[in-house]
N, C-alpha and C positions, 0 to 999 in steps of 0.2 A: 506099859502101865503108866509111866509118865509123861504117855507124848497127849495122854486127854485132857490133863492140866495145863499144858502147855500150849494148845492149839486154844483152850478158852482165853487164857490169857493174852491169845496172840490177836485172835478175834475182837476182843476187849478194847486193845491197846489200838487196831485198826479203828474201831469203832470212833475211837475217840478221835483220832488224828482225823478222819474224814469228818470230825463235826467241827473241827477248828473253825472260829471265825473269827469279825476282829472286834477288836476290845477283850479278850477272853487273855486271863491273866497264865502267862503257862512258866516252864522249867523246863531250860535245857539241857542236853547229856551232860555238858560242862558245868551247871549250877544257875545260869546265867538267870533273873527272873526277867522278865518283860512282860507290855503288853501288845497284845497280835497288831499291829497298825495295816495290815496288807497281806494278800494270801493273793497269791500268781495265779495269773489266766491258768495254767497249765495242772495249778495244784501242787507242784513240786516245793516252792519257797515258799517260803513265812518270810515277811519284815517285821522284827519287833521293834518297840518303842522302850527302851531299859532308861532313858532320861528326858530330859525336854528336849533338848536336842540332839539325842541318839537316838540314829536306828540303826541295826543290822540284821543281816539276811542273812537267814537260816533256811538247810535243807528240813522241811516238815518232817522226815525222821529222824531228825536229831532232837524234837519237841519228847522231852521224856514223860510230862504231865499236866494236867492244867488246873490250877489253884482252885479251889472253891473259897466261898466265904469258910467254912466247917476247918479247912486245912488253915487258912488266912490264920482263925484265931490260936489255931494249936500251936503255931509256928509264934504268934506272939507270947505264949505262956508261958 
C-alpha cells in the first residue's frame, strides 16, 4: 500500500534529476544552494557555481531539488 506513493515520488525525483541543466538553481542533500555551471559527459556529476569563484562537484544524486522562482520568493518571506 505504500510502495505506490513511493515509486511516484521516486519517478518524480528521477524525472527531475534527468532535466538538470545549467544555470538551473538547485539544493543539495547538505543544504548547499548553487547554480548548475556543468553537468558531466557521463551524467553522473553536476559542477555548481555557490560564489564567483566557487565551484564544486557534486554527485547528480546528491541534488535534493531545484529552486523555482514560486520557492525563490517563499524562501524570501
Amino acid at each position: 500500500m505504500l510502495l505506490r506513493p513511493r515509486a511516484a515520488e521516486d519517478r518524480k525525483r528521477k524525472a527531475v534529476l534527468d532535466g538538470l541543466k545549467k544555470n538551473d538553481r538547485v539544493v543539495t542533500a547538505g543544504g548547499i544552494i548553487g547554480t548548475v555551471a556543468q553537468v558531466s559527459n557521463d551524467g553522473q556529476e553536476v559542477t555548481l557555481k555557490v560564489d564567483d569563484s566557487t565551484r564544486i562537484k557534486f554527485r547528480r544524486s546528491s541534488i535534493s531539488s531545484v529552486l523555482t522562482d514560486e520557492k525563490d520568493d517563499a524562501a524570501k518571506s
